[in-house]
N, C-alpha and C positions, 0 to 999 in steps of 0.2 A: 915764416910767411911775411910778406911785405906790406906795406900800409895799404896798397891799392889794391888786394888781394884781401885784406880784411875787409877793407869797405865794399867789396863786391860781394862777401859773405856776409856781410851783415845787412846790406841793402837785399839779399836772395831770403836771410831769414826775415827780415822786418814783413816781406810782399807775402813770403808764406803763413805768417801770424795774421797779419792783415786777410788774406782772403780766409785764415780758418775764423776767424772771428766776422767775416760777412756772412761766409755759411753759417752759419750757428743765428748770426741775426734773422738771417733768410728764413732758419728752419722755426724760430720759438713765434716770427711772424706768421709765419703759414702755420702754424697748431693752435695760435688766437684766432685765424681767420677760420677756419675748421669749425673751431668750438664757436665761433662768434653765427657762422652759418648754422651749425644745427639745432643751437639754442633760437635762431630766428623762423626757421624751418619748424623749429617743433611748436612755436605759439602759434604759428599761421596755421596748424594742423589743430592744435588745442580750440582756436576759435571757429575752426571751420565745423567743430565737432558740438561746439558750444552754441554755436547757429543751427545745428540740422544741417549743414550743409553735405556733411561728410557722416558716414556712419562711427559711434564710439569701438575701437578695436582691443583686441585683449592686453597690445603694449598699454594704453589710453587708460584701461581701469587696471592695468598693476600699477601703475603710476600715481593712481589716484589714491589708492590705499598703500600706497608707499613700499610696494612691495617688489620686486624684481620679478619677470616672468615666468621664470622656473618656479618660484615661490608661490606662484599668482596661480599657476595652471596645479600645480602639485595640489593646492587646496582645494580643489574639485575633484582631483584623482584624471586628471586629464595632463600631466606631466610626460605619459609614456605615448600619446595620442598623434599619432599623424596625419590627424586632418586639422588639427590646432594650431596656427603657428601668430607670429605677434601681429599680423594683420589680417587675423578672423575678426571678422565683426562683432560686439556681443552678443547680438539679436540672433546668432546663429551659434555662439559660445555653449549654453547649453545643451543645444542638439545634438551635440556629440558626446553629451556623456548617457552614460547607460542609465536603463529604466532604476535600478538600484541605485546609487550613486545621487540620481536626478530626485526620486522619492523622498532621500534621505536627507538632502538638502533644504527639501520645502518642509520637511514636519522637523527642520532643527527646531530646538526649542519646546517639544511637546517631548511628555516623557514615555508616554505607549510609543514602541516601537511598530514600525512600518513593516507589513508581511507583504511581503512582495509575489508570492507565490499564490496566496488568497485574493491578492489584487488581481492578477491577472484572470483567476478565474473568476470572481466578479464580473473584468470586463468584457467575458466569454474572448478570452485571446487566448485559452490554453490549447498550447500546438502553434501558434505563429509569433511566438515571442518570447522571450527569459528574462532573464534579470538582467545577462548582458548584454540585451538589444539597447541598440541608441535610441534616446528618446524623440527622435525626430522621425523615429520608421515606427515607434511603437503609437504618438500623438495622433498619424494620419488613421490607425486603425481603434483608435475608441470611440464608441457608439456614443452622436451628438447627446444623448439622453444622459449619458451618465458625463459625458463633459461638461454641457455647461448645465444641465437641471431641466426637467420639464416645461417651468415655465417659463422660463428666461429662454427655451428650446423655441415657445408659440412665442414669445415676442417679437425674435429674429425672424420668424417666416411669416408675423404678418411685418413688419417691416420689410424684408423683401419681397414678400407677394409669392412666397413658396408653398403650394400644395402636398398633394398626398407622395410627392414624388418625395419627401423625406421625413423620415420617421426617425423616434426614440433612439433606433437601430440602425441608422445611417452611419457608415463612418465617420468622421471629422473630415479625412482628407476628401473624400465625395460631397461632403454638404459643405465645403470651401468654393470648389469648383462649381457648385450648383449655385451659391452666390454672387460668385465672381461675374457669372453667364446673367443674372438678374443684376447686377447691378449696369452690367454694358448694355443689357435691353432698356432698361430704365432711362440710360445715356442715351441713347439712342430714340426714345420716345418723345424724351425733353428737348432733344434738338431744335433752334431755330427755323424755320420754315425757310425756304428761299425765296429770295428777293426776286423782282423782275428785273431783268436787262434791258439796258435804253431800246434796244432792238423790237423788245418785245410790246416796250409801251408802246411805241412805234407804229406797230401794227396794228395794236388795239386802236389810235387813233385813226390812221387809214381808212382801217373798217369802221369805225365810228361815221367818219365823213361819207364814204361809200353810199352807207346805207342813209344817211339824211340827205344825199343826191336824190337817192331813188325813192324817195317818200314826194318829194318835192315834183 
């Protein structure tokens, strides 16, 4: 091979090292810009959550307890659940798990176990509900009286101004919508009154003058 033949082979490989080493720069730049975006991304979601502005999701608090989402949802036994995914909200996170599950959850920590089958027929639900109903279909049918208590049942209806149209034996999900409907009548009650339009003072002066013509 001749001199001029070598520098033409060494100026072919110099341009080919040269552009694998831009790609490679190009590439570790754009997997900092990636990581630099989702970490920017995820506090503006962190703050918006931190505001109210946005609802806390199940990514949101496996994050918080430092735990990965698989790990996060398996602790509730909602791992195999496909209404769960990383951007259910939590406010709805529970509802999807079963009355058993749901129970079991709230009396951790007590050492009498939770009967679940005596519960239900307590809450006269035996025949529209099991242990593996989701707690969000079994909530709407327990009787106001044994959800929130007696009294705390007459507090909420004289605060809403609810009569005999619910009782001890009302469901939850019926005496929600029965408050919902008193609290927009109450909206509605409190409304501002309306103003007059130039138009209409207008008139009233007209006839003001009209009539102290004709007195005159």
């Amino acid at each position: 091979m001749n001199k001029r033949n070598e520098r033409g082979h060494s100026r072919g490989s110099d341009k080919m090292i040269t552009l694998i080493i831009v790609i490679v720069v190009i590439a570790v730049l754009g997997l900092g810009v990636y990581a630099t975006y989702g970490e920017i991304a995820n506090n503006i979601r962190d703050n918006k959550i931190a505001s109210g502005e946005i609802a806390e999701t199940v990514e949101y608090a496996a994050e918080q307890e430092g735990m990965t989402v698989e790990d996060y949802l398996e602790l509730f036994s909602l791992d195999v659940s496909d209404d769960v995914n990383v951007d259910t909200p939590v406010d709805d996170f529970y509802g999807y798990m079963t009355l058993e599950n749901y129970m079991n959850m709230a009396n951790e920590g007590n050492e009498e176990e939770v009967d679940i089958d005596s519960m239900i027929e307590e809450w006269g639900l035996t025949g529209q509900v099991t242990k593996d109903t989701q707690w969000k279909d079994v909530e709407l049918l327990i009787p106001v009286g044994t959800y929130f208590g007696d009294e705390t049942l007459e507090q909420y209806k004289q605060a809403y101004n609810i009569g005999d149209e619910v009782n001890s034996q009302t469901p939850y999900g019926e005496f929600q919508e029965i408050v919902e409907q008193k609290i927009e009548e109450m909206s509605n009650a409190t409304a501002a009154p309306a103003t007059e339009t130039p138009a209409d003072e207008a008139a009233e002066t007209e006839e003001a003058q009209t009539d102290s013509e004709a007195t005159e």
